[in-house]
Every structure is written in structure tokens, then in C-alpha cells.
mmCIF file of the C-alpha atoms, coordinates in Angstrom:
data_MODEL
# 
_entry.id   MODEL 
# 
loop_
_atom_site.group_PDB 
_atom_site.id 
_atom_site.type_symbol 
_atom_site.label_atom_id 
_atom_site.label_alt_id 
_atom_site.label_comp_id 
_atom_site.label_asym_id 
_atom_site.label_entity_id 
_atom_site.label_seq_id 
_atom_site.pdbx_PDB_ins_code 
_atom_site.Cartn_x 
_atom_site.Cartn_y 
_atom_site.Cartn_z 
_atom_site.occupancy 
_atom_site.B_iso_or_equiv 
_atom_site.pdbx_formal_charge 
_atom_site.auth_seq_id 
_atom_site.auth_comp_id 
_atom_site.auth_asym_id 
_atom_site.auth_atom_id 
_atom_site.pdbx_PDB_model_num 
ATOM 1  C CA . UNK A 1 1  ? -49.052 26.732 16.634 1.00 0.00 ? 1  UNK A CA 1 
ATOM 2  C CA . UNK A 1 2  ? -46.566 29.031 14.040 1.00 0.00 ? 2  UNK A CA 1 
ATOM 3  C CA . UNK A 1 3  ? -47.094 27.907 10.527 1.00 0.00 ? 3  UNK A CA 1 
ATOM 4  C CA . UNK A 1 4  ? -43.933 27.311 8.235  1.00 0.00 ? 4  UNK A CA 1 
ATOM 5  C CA . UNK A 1 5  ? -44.315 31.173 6.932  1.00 0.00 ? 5  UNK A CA 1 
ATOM 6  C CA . UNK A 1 6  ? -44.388 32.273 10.770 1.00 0.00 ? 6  UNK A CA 1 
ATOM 7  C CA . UNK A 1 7  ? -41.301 30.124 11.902 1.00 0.00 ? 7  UNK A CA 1 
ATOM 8  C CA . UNK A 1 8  ? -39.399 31.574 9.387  1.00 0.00 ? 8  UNK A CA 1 
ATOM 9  C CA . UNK A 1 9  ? -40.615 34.874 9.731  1.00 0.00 ? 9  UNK A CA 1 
ATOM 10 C CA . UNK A 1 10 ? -39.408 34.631 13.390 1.00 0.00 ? 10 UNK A CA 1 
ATOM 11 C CA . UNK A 1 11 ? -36.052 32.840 13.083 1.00 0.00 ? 11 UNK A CA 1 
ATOM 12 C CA . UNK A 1 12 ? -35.121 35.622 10.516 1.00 0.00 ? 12 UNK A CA 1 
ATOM 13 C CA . UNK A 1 13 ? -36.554 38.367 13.257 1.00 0.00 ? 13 UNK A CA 1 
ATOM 14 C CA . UNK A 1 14 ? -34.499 36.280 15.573 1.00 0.00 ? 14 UNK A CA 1 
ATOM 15 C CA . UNK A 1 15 ? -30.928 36.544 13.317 1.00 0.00 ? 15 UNK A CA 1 
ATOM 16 C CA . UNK A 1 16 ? -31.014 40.002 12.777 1.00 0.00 ? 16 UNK A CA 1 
ATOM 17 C CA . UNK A 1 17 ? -31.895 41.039 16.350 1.00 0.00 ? 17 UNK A CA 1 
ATOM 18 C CA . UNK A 1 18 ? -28.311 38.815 17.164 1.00 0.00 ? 18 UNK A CA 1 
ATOM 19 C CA . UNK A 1 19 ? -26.453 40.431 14.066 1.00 0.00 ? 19 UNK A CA 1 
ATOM 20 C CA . UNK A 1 20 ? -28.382 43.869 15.281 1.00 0.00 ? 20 UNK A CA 1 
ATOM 21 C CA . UNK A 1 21 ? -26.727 43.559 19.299 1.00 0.00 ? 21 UNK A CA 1 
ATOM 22 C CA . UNK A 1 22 ? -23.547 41.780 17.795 1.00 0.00 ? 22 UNK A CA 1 
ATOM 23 C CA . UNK A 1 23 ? -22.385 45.032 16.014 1.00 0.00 ? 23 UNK A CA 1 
ATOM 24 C CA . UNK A 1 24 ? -23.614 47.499 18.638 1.00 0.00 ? 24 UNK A CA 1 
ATOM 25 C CA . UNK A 1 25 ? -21.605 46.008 20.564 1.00 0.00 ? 25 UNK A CA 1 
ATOM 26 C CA . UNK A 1 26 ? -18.587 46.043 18.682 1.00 0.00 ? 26 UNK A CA 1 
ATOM 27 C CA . UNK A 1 27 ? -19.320 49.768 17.131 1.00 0.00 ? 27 UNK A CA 1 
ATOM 28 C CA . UNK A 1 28 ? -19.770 50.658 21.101 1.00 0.00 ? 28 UNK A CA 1 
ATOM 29 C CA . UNK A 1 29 ? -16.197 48.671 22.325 1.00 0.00 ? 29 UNK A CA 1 
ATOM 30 C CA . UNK A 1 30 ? -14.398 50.798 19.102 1.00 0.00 ? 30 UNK A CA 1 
ATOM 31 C CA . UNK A 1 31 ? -15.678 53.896 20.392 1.00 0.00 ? 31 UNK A CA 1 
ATOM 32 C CA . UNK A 1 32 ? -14.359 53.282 23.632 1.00 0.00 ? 32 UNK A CA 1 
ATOM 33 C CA . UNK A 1 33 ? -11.277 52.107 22.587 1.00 0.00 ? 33 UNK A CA 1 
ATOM 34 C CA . UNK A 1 34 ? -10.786 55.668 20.364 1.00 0.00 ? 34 UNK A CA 1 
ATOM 35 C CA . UNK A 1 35 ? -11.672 57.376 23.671 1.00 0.00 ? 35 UNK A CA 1 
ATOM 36 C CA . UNK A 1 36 ? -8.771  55.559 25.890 1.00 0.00 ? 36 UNK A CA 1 
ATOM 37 C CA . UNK A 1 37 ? -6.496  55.747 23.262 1.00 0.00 ? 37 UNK A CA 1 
ATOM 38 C CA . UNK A 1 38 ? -7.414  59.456 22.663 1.00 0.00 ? 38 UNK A CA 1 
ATOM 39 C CA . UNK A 1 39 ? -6.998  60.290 26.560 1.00 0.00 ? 39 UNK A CA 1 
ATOM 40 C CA . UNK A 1 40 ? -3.601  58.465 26.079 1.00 0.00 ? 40 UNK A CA 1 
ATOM 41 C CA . UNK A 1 41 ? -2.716  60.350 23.100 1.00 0.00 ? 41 UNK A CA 1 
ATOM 42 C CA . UNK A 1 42 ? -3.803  63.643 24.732 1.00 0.00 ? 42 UNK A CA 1 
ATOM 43 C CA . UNK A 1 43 ? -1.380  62.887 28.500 1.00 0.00 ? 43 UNK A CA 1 
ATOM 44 C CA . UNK A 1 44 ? 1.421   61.544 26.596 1.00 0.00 ? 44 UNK A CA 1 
ATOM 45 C CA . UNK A 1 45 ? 2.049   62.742 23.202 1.00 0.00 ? 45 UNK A CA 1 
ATOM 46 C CA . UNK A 1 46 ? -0.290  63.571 20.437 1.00 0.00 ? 46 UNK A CA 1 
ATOM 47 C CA . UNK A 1 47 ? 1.515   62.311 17.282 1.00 0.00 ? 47 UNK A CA 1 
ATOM 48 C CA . UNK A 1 48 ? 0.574   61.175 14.205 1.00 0.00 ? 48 UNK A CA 1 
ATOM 49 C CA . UNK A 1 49 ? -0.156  57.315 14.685 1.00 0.00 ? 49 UNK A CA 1 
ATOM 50 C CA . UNK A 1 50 ? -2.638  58.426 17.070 1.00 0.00 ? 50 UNK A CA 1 
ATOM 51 C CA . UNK A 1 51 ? -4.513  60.658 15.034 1.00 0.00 ? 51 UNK A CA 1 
ATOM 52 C CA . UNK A 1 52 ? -4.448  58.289 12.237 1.00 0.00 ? 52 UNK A CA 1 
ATOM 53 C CA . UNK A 1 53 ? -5.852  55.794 14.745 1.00 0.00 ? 53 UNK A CA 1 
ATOM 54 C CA . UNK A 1 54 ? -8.510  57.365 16.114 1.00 0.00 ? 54 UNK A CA 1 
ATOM 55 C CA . UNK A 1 55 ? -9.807  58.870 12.500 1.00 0.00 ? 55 UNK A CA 1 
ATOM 56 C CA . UNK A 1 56 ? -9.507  54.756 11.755 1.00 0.00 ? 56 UNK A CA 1 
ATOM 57 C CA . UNK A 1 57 ? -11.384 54.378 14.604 1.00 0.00 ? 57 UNK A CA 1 
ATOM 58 C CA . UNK A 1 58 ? -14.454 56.400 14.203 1.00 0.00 ? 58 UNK A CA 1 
ATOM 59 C CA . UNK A 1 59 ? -14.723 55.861 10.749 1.00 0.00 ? 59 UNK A CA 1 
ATOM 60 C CA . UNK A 1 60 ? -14.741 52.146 11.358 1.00 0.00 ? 60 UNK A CA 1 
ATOM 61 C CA . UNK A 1 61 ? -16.983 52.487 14.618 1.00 0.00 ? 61 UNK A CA 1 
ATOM 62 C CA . UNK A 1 62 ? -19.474 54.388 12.511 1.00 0.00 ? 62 UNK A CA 1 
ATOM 63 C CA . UNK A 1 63 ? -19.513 52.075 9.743  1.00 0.00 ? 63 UNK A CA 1 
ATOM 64 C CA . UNK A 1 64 ? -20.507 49.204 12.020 1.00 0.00 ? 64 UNK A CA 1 
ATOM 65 C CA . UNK A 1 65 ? -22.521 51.209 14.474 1.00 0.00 ? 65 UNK A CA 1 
ATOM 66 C CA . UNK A 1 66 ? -24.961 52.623 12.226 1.00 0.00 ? 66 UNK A CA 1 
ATOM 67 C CA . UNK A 1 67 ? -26.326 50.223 10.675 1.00 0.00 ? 67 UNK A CA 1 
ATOM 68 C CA . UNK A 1 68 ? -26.755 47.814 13.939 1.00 0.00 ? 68 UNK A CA 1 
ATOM 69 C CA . UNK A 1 69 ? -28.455 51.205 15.064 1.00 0.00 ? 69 UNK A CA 1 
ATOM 70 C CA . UNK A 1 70 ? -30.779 51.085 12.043 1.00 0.00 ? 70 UNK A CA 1 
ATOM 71 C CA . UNK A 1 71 ? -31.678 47.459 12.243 1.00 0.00 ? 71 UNK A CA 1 
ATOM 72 C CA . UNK A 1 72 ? -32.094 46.885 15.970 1.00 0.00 ? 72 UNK A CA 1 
ATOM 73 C CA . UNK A 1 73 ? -35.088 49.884 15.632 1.00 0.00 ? 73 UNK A CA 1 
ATOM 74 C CA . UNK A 1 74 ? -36.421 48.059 12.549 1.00 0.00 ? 74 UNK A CA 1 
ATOM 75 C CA . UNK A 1 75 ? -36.623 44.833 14.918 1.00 0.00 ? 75 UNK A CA 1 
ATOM 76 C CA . UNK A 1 76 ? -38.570 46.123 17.711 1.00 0.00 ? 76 UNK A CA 1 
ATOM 77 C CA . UNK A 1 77 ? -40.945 48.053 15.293 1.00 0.00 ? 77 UNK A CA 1 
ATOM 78 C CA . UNK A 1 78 ? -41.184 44.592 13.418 1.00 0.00 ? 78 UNK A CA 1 
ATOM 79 C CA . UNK A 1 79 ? -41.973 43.257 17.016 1.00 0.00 ? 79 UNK A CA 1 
ATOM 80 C CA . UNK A 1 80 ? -44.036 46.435 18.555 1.00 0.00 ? 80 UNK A CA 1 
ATOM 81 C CA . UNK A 1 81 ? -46.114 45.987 15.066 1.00 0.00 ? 81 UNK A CA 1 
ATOM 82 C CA . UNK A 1 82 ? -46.818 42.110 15.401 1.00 0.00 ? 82 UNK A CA 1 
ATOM 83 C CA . UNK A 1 83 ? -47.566 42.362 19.082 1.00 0.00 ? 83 UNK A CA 1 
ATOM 84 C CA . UNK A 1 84 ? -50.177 45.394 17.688 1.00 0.00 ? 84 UNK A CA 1 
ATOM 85 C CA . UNK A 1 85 ? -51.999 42.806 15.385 1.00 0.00 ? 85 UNK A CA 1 
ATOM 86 C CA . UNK A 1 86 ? -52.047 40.224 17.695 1.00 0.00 ? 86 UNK A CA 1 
# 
């Protein structure tokens, strides 16, 4: 049986694994969604709005890509490491 220290050690694994997929998810949708707008951009016309909205795309895509990136690796190490011990 998990003591108190070990439930709550795993329910906060747990919410950051969720928060971890959540914004991969999202930072991976943005990035497609500069691509289709940048294949649009690039067979119709390449104007202004839709370099302005791809630059806000990939700055905002990074922004919430990188550090799901960061913190879904520090969740399976966290994992890989207890599994280790066990």
C-alpha cells in the first residue's frame, strides 16, 4: 500500500504527465495549423496577414511546445527512475 507521501507523489506525477500531453498537443495542432495556412498563403497570395500569422503562430506554438517537451521527458525519467529503485 502507497503511503500519504507516495499518493501524492503520484497524483502530482499524474497532473503533470496530463498538463505535459495537454500542451503537446496543442503546440503540435498550432504547428499544423501554421503549415495549412502557410501552404494557403503560398497557392493564393502571400500577404501580410499571413506572415504576421504564421510568425504568431510559431512563436506561440513554441512557447507552449517547449515546455510540454521539457516536462513530459522529466516525467518518464521521474518514472524510468522509480521503476529503477523499485
Amino acid at each position: 500500500m502507497l503511503s500519504n507521501d507516495s499518493e501524492s507523489l503520484a497524483m502530482r506525477r499524474e497532473q503533470a504527465s496530463l498538463i505535459a500531453n495537454t500542451g503537446r498537443r496543442i503546440g503540435y495542432s498550432i504547428f499544423f495549423l501554421s503549415l495549412i495556412i502557410f501552404v494557403i498563403g503560398f497557392t493564393v497570395e502571400f500577404n501580410n496577414l499571413v506572415a504576421k500569422t504564421l510568425t504568431v503562430l510559431l512563436i506561440v506554438g513554441s512557447v507552449v511546445l517547449a515546455p510540454s517537451i521539457l516536462l513530459h521527458y522529466a516525467v518518464r525519467g521521474a518514472e524510468r527512475e522509480e521503476k529503477e529503485q523499485s
